[in-house]
Legacy VTK file of the C-alpha trace (Angstrom):
# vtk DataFile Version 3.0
C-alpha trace
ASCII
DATASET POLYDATA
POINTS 430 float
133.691 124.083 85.898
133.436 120.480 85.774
134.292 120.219 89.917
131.788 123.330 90.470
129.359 120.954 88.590
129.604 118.099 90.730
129.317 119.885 93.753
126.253 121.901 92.676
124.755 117.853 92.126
125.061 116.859 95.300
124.668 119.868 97.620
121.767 121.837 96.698
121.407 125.981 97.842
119.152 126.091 100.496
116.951 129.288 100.535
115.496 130.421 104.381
111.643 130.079 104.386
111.246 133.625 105.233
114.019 134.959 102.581
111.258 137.104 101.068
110.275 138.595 104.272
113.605 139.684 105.301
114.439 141.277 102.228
110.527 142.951 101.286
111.288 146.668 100.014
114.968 145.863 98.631
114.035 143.936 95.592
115.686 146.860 93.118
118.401 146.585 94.949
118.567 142.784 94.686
117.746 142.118 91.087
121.183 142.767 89.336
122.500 140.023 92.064
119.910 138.253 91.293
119.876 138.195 87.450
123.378 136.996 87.520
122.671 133.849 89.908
119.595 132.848 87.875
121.940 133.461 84.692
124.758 130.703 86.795
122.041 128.796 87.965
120.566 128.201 83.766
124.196 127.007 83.290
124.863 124.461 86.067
121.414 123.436 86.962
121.375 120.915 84.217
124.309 119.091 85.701
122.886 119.247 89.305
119.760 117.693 88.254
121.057 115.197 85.444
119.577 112.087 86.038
121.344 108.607 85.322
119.983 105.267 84.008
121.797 102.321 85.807
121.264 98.742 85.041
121.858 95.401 87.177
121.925 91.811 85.749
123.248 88.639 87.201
125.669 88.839 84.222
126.877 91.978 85.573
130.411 92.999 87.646
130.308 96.072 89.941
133.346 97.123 87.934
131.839 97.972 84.705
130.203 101.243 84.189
126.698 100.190 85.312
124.984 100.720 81.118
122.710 98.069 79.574
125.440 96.436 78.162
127.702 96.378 80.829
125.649 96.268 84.225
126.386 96.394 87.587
126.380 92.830 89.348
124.224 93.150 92.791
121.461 95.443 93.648
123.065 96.939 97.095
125.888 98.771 94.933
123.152 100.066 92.253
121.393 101.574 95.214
124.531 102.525 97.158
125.442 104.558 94.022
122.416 106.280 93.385
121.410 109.997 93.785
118.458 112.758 93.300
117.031 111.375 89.999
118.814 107.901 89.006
116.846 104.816 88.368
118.100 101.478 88.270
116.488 98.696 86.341
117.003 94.939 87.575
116.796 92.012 85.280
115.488 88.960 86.081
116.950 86.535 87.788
117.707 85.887 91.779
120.393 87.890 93.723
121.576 87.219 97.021
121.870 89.810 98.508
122.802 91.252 102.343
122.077 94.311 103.223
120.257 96.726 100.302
120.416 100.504 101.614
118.882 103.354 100.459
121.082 106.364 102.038
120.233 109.433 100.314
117.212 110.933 99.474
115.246 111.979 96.099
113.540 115.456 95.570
109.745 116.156 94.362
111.208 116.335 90.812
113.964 114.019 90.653
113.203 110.646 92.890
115.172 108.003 92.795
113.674 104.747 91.471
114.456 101.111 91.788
112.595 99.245 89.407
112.336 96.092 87.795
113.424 95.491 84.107
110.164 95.762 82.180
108.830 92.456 81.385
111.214 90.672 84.287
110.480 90.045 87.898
113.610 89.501 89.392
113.895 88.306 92.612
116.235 89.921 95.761
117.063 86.754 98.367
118.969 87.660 101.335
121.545 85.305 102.634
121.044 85.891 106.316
117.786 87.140 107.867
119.342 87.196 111.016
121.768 89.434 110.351
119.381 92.197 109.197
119.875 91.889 105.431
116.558 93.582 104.069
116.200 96.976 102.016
116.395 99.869 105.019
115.790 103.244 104.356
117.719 105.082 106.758
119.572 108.385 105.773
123.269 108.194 106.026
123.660 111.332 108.104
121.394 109.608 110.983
117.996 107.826 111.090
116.501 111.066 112.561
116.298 112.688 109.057
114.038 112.231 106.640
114.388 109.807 103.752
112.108 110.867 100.745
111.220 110.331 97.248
111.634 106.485 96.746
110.062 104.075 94.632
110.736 100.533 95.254
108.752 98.247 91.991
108.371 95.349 90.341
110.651 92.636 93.124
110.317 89.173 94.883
111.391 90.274 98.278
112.247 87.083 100.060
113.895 85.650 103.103
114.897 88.932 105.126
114.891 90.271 108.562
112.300 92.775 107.880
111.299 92.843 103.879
111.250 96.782 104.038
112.420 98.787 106.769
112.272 102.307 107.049
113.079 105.204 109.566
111.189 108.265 108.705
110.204 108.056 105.144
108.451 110.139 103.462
107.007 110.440 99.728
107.974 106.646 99.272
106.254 104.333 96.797
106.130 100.628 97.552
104.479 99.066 94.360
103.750 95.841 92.669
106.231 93.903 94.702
106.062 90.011 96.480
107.308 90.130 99.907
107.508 86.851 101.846
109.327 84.391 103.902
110.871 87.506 105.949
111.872 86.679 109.765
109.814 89.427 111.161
107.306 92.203 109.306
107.206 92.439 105.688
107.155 95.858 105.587
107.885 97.866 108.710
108.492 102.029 109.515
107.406 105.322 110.280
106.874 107.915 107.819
104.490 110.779 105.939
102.915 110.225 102.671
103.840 106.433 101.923
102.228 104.572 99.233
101.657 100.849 99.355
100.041 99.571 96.440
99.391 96.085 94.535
101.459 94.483 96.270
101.560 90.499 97.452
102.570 90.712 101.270
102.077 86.955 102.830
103.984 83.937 104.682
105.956 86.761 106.765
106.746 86.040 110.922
108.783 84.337 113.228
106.821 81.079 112.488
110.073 78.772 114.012
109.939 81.453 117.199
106.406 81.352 117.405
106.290 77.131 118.044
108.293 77.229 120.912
107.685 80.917 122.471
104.161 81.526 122.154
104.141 85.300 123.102
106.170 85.684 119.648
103.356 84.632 118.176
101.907 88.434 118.307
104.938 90.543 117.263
105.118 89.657 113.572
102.530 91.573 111.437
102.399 91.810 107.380
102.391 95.654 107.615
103.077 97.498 110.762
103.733 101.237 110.151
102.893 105.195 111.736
103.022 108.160 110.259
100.745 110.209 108.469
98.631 110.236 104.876
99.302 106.461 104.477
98.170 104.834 101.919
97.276 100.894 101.356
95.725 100.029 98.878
94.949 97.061 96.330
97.427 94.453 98.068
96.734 90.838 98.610
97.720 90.577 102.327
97.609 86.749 104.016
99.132 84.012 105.655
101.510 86.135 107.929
102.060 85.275 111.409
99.891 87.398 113.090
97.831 90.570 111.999
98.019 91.480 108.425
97.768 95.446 109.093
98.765 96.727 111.987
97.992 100.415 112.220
99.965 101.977 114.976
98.440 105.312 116.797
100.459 105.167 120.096
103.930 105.788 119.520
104.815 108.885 120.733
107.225 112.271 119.155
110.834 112.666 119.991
112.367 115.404 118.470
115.472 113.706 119.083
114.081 111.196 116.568
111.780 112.320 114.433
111.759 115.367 111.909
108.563 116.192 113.109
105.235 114.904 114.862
103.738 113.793 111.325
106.393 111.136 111.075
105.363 109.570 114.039
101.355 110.327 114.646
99.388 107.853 112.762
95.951 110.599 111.242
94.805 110.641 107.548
95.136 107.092 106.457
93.313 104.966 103.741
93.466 101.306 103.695
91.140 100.285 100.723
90.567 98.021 98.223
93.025 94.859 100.048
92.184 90.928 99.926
93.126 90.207 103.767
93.053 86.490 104.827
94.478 83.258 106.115
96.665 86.008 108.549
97.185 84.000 112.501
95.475 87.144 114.024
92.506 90.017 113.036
93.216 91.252 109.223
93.690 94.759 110.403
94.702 96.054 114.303
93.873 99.209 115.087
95.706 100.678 118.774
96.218 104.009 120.496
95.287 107.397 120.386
96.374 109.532 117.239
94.589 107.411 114.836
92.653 110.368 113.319
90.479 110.020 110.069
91.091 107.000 108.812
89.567 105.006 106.151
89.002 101.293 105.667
86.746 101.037 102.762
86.478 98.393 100.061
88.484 95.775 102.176
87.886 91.706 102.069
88.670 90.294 104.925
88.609 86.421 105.208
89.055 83.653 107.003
92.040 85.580 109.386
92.031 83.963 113.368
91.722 80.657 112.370
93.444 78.971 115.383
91.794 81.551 117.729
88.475 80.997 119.504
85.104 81.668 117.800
85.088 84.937 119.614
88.196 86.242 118.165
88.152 89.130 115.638
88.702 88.307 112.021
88.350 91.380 110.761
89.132 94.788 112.653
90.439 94.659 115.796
90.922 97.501 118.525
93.354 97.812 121.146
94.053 100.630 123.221
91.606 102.375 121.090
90.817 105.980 121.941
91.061 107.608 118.410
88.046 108.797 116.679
87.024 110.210 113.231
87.345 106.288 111.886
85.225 105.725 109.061
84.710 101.831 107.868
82.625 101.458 104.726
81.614 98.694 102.169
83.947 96.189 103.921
83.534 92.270 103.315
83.730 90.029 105.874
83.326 86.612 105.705
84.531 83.326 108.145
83.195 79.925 107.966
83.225 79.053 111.234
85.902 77.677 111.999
88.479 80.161 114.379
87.382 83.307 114.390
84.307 84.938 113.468
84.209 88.329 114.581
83.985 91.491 112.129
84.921 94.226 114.346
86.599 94.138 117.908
85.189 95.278 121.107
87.522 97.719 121.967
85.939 100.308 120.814
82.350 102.135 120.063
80.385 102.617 117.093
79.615 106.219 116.816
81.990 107.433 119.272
85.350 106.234 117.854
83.852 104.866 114.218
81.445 104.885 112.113
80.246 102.204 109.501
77.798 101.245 106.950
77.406 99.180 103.904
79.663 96.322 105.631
78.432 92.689 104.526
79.424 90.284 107.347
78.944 86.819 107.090
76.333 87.012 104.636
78.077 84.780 102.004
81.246 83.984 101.315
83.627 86.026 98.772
83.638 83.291 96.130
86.994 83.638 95.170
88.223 81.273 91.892
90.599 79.479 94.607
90.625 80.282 98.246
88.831 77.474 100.315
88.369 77.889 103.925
91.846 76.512 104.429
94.566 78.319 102.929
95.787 76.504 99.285
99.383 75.756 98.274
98.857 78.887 95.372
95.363 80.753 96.611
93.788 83.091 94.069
91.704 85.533 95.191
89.838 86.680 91.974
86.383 86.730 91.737
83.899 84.836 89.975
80.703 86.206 88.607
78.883 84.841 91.641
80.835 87.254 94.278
78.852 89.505 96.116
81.311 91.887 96.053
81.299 92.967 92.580
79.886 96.385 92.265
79.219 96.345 96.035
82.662 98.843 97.245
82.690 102.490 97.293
83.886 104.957 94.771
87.274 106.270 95.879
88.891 108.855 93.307
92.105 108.039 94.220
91.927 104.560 93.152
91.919 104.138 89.743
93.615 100.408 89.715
93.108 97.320 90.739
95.863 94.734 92.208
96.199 93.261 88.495
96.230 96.946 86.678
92.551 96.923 85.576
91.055 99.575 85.390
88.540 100.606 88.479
85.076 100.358 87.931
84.578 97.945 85.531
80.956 97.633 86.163
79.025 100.332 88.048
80.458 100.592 90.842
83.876 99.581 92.457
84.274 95.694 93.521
85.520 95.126 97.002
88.766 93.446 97.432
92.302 93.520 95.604
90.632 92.719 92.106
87.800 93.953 89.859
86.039 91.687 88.106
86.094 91.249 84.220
86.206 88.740 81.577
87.721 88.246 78.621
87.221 88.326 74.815
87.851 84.615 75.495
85.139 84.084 78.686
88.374 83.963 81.148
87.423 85.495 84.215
89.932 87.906 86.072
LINES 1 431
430 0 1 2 3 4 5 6 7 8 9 10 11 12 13 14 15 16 17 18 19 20 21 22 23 24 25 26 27 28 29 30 31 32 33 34 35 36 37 38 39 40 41 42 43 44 45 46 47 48 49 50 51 52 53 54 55 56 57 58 59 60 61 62 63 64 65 66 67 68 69 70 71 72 73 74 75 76 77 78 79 80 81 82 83 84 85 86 87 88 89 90 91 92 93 94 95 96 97 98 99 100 101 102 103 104 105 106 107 108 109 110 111 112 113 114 115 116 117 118 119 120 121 122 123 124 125 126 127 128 129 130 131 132 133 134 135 136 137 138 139 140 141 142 143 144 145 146 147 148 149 150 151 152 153 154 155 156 157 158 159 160 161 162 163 164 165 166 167 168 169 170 171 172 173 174 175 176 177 178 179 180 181 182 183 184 185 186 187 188 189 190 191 192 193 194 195 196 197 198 199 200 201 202 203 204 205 206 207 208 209 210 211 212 213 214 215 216 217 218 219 220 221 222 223 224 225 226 227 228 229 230 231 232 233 234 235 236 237 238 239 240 241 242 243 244 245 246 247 248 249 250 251 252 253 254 255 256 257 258 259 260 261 262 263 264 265 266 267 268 269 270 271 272 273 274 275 276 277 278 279 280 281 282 283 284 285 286 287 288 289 290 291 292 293 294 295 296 297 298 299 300 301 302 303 304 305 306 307 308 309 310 311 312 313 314 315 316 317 318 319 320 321 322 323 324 325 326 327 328 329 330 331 332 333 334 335 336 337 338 339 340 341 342 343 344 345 346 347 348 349 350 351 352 353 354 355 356 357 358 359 360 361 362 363 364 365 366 367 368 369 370 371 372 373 374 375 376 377 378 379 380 381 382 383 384 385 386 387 388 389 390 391 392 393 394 395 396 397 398 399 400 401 402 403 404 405 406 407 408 409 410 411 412 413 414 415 416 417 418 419 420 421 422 423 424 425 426 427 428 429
């Protein structure tokens, strides 16, 4: 029993989508069989679906057991290890790490989490960005099936090839992490229903490439993803080489590659509620063709283009743009002058490929509590009671959070930007 247990754990019974059809009319016939499978099924479901709780410390040795007391030693093994409904919890500290793959996929009720200790931050640095160490999810039978039901949480991502790779996600979480100093993107992939929320995403790019092959200078982006129902929301996106979004609508389907055309055609996205600045190009890119309803709403966007020419974009930019149904509401956009100044490209039409209103461009700036015109050594991008974007966003239901957990609105109406503002018993302002 114990073998027919672990079996049942990793190989679930797969039931044909039209099972019912097939067998309409012969359900008398079936229900004996089928009483004693659900009675089988009551006896070894519990082990298929028992979760474990793994831990990781720098104290730790991949020999021991991988239990609060006697932890694993690196995260790659903790996440080598895991299955449908484990969690591993890091403690602090800094772990050099190469190569951190996720192989295996989660379920709707049994994901498999990586998550920081609570009350720690600890920090994964990869020894060799050039090598590809980074955390790739890529399924071990072949990057042409889906990986699903991920949460990455709670890390300092730092010094990779790409911070987060992944090749046809799908139902992955990508939450309250710092990714930075990586040799390329900072996160990077293709997917359906990805979540990327409160996180820090800045300094990322081939900045050493870039100084002596200009044409590099384009390629490295914060975020550069396609797929479908993405969602970005409430991250503090600057300082990375190039743009700090770039939302791809022109790669094409391969069945050869991709589970299916949602994977790969970029419709349905919201990008809301992000602090976008300092980035070398526009704050957000938007190219191609499949680009279908999406949402950039409650965005700051500041001080991106810099080193470009007064007519560069700042804000949105549009390349290749024939996608339509784009809705851009209660942005902020603000540049002082110096680099670029634009708010939205001039690749494409208002009110043929998007629509906007309630946008404030160039009106005044975002009056952050630290975030001159020139990027500082530690920026922060709250906002003081003098920011016109306080109670100036749109109300979007699915946002409930801002980038420091408080609670969205706090006055009467959403603030635009990563934070909300608030103050303290004490007068602090957050």
């Amino acid at each position: 029993m114990i073998g027919l247990c672990l079996v049942w754990r990793s190989t679930r019974p797969r039931v044909h989508p039209n099972l019912a059809d097939k067998y309409k009319g012969f359900h008398l016939q079936l229900k004996p069989a089928l009483s004693a499978w659900m009675l089988i099924s009551a006896l070894l479901y519990p082990a298929a679906t028992l979760a474990a709780t793994y831990y990781v410390a720098t104290i730790g040795n991949n020999s021991n057991p991988g239990t609060e007391k006697k932890p694993w030693g690196t995260v790659s093994y903790a996440v080598a290890t895991m299955v449908a409904g484990d969690t591993t919890y890091v403690r602090g500290g800094t772990y050099n790490e190469n190569e951190i793959r996720f192989s295996k996929s989660g379920t709707p009720t049994a994901a498999i989490k990586l998550l920081n200790y609570p009350g720690e931050f600890p920090t994964l640095h990869f020894n060799d960005p050039t090598r590809l160490h980074r955390i790739l999810l890529q399924h071990g039978s072949g990057s042409r099936n889906p990986m699903g039901w991920i949460t990455i949480e709670g890390f300092e991502i730092a010094n990779a090839y790409d911070g987060i790779k992944m090749h046809n996600g799908h139902d992955v979480t990508i939450r309250r992490n710092w990714i930075h100093d990586s040799l390329y993107q900072g996160i990077l992939g293709n997917g359906t229903r990805i979540l990327i929320d409160r996180n820090t995403i800045n300094h990322n790019g081939g900045v050493a490439e870039c100084a002596v092959y200009r044409p590099r200078c384009t390629l490295d982006h914060g975020i550069y993803m396609n797929g479908t129902g993405i969602m970005i929301t409430n991250n503090l996106i600057y300082d990375n080489l190039c743009y700090g979004v770039q939302a791809n609508g022109k790669a094409s389907y391969d069945p050869a590659k991709h589970p299916g055309p949602e994977y790969v055609h970029s419709s349905n996205w919201v990008i809301a509620n992000n602090t976008i600045a300092y980035n070398g190009c526009s704050g957000i890119v938007v190219w191609g063709s499949t680009l279908l309803n999406l949402r950039i709403e409650n965005n700051l966007f500041y001080e991106n283009a810099v080193q470009k020419g007064s007519s560069a974009v700042q804000g949105i930019h549009f390349v290749w743009m024939t996608s339509t149904r784009i809705i851009i509401n209660n942005n902020h956009f603000y540049a002082s002058g110096v680099g670029g100044t634009l708010a939205f490209g001039l690749g494409a039409i208002n009110n043929v490929h998007y629509t906007q209103s309630g946008n404030i461009v160039n009106m005044s700036p975002p009056e952050f509590i630290n975030a001159p015109a020139t990027l500082p050594r530690s920026p922060n991008f709250s906002l003081t009671a003098r920011s016109p974007a306080i109670d100036a966003g749109g109300t979007i239901p699915t946002i409930r959070e801002a980038f420091d957990s408080t609670p969205r609105p706090q006055g009467r109406a959403f603030d635009i930007g990563a934070y909300e503002y608030k103050v303290d018993d004490d007068g602090k302002e957050h």
